[in-house]
C-alpha positions in Angstrom: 9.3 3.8 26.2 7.2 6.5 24.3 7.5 9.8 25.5 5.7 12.2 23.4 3.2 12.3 20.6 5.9 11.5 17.9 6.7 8.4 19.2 3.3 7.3 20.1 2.7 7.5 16.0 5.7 5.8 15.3 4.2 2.3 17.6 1.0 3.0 16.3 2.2 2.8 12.6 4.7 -0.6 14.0 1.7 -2.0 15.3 0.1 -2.0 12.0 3.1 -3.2 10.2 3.5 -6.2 12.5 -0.3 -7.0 12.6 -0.2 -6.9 8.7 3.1 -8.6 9.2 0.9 -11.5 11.1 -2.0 -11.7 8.9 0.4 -12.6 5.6 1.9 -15.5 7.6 -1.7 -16.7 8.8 -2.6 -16.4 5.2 0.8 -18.1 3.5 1.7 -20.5 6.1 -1.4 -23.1 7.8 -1.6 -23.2 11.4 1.6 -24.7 13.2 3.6 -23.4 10.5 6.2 -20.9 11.7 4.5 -20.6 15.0 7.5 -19.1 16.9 7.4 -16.5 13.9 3.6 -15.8 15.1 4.2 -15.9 18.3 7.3 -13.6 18.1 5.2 -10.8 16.3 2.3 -11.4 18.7 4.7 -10.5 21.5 5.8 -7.5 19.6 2.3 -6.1 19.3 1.5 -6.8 23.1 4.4 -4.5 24.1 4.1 -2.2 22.0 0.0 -1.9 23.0 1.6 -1.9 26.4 4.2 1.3 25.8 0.6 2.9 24.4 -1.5 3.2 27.2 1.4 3.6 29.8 1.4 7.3 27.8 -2.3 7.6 27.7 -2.3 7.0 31.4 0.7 9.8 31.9 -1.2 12.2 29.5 -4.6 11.5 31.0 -3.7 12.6 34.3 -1.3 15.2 33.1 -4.5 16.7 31.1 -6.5 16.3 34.5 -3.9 17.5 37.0 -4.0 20.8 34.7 -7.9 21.8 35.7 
């Protein structure tokens, strides 16, 4: 779960690793090739996009519960 600022960079940056992670696969290997490898790093990327905007949601209304 991220729960601060420094963590919210760290799956930001993992979300660009896996999704150039992703793109070298779709580049080496032609489509049905390692597809539970794809699918595996898809996944990843969903939860960690998930993780993300649970903390925008809790800093959005932490920033509007403060005016």
């Amino acid at each position: 779960m991220t729960a601060n600022p420094t963590e919210y960079q760290k799956a930001q940056d993992e979300i660009r690793a896996l999704e150039e992670r992703l793109q070298r696969l779709q580049q080496t290997d032609p489509i049905g090739a390692k597809g539970f490898t794809k699918a595996g790093i898809r996944k990843m990327i969903a939860r960690l996009h998930e993780e993300l905007a649970v903390y925008e949601g809790s800093e959005e209304a932490r920033q509007s519960g403060s005016h």
